[in-house]
N, C-alpha and C positions, 0 to 999 in steps of 0.2 A: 103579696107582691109589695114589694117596698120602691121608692125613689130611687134614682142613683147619683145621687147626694144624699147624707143625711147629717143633719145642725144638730149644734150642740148647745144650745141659749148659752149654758151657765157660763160654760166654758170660751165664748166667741168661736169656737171654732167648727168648722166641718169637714170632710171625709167622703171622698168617691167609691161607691158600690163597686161589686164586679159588675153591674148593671150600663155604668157610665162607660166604662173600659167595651163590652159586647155594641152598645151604641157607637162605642168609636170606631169597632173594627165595621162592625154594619155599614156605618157611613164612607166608610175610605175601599171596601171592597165589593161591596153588594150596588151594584150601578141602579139607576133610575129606570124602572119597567123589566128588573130581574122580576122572575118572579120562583116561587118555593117549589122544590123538587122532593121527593122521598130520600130520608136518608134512613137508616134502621137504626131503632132505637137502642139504647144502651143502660143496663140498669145503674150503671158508676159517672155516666157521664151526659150532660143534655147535650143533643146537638141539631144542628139545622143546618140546610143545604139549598143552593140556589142557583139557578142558572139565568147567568145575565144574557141580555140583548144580544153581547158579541159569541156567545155561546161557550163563554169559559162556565165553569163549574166551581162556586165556592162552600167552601165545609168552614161552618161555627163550631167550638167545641169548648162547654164551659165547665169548670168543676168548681162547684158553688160549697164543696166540701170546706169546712172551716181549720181541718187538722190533718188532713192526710192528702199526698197526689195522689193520681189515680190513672191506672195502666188502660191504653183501648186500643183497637187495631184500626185503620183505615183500609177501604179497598177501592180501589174503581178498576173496572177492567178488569186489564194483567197485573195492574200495580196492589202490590201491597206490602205496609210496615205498620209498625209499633211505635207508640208515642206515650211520654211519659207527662201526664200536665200538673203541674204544683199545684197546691191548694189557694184555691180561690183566684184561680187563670183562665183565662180567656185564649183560645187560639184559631189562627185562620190558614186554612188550606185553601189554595187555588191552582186550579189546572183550567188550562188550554185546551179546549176536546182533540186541535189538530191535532197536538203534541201528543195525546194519548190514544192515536187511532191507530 
């Protein structure tokens, strides 16, 4: 596990992880007292899933791959597509349960 930051003495300078990026989508979509949902694992891609308070549904999806995107399916329900994520991307899905009932 690494920071997300990481300094560079020599050089004065630093650099944000995909770590900082996944904390900033966490903080801006995953509300206070969500709590973690099953999502199925993927072997090309981590991801997490959470259902907040107001009972929307959000999907993390990170590809920590250094040289390649990487192709994965989403479902809920009846819904389903294909999503393409660049190397070293962070991305966030959210639905509304009304909206998909």
């Amino acid at each position: 596990m690494r920071g997300i930051v990481t300094i560079d003495p020599l050089n004065e300078t630093f650099n944000n992880t995909t770590e900082y990026y996944v904390l900033g989508h966490l903080s801006k979509f995953v509300d206070p007292g969500a709590r973690r949902i099953n999502s199925t694992s993927n072997a090309s891609v981590d991801n997490v899933a959470f259902l907040n308070p107001d009972d929307s549904i959000v999907l993390l999806v990170l590809n920590n791959d250094d040289t390649n995107p990487k192709s994965f399916d989403v479902q809920w329900r009846d819904q389903h597509f294909s999503y393409e994520l660049q190397k070293q991307s962070v991305v966030t899905f959210k639905w509304n349960q009304t909206e998909t009932n």
